[in-house]
C-alpha positions as CSV (number, residue, x, y, z in Angstrom):
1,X,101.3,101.3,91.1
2,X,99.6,102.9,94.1
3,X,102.3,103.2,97.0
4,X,100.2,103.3,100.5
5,X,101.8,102.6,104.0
6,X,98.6,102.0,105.7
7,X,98.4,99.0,103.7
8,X,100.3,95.5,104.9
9,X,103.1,95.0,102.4
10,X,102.9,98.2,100.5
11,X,106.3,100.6,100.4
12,X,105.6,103.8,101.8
13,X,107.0,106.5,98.8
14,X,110.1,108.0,100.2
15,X,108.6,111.1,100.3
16,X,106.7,110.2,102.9
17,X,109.7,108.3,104.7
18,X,111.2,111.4,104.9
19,X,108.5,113.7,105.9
20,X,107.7,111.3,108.9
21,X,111.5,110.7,109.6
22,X,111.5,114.6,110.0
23,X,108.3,114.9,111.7
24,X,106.5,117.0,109.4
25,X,102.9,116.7,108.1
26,X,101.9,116.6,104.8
27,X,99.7,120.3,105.1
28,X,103.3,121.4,106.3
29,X,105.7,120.0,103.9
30,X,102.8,120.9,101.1
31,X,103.3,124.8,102.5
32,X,106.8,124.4,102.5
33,X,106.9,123.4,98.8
34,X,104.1,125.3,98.0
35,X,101.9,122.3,96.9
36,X,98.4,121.4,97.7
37,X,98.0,119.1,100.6
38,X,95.8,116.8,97.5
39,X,98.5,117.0,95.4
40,X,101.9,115.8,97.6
41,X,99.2,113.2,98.8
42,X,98.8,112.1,95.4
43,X,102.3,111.9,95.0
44,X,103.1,110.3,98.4
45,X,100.4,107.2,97.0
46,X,102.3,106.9,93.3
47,X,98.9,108.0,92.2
48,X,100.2,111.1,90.2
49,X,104.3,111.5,89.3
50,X,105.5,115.2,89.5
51,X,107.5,117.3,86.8
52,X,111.0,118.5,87.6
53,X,110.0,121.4,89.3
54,X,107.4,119.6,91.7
55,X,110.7,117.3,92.5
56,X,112.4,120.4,93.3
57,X,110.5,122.0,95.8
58,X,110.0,119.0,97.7
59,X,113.3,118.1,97.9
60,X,114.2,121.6,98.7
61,X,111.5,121.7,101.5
62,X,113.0,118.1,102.9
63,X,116.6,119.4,102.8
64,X,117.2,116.4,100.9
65,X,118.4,115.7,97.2
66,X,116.0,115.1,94.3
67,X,117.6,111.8,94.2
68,X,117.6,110.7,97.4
69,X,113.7,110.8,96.5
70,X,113.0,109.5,93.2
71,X,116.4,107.2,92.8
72,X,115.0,106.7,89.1
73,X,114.1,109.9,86.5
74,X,110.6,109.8,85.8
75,X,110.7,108.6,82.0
76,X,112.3,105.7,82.9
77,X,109.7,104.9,86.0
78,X,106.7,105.4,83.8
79,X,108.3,103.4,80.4
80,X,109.0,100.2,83.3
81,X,112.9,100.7,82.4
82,X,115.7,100.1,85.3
83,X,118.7,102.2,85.1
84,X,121.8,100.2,83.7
């Protein structure tokens, strides 16, 4: 599933949320976390999910916790599981 604000009733990924809420722009928070502005975009459309460490440095660049930005861990997002 492709997550894309610009789209009429599509979520926008938290990441995003949060880099807008902070006022930051994707080339910035990709510096920050030491990404490639292609690659946070991939993950800020659900077209790619990142490995721990990805998660990490994202979440350290936002000031935020790794679960405040993927609520689920990723094997149970891409097996279609819900947390009990």
């Amino acid at each position: 599933m492709q997550l894309n604000s610009t789209q009429p009733g599509r979520k926008m990924h938290p990441i995003a949320r949060e880099r807008k809420r902070q006022e930051m722009s994707v080339r910035e928070l990709a510096s920050k976390a030491g990404l490639s502005y292609v690659g946070l975009s991939h993950l800020e459309t659900g077209r790619s999910e990142p490995r721990l460490k990805t998660q990490r440095a994202i979440a350290g660049a936002l000031g935020v916790r790794i679960r405040d930005l993927w609520p689920e861990p990723p094997e149970l997002r891409r097996n279609g599981h819900k947390r009990p």
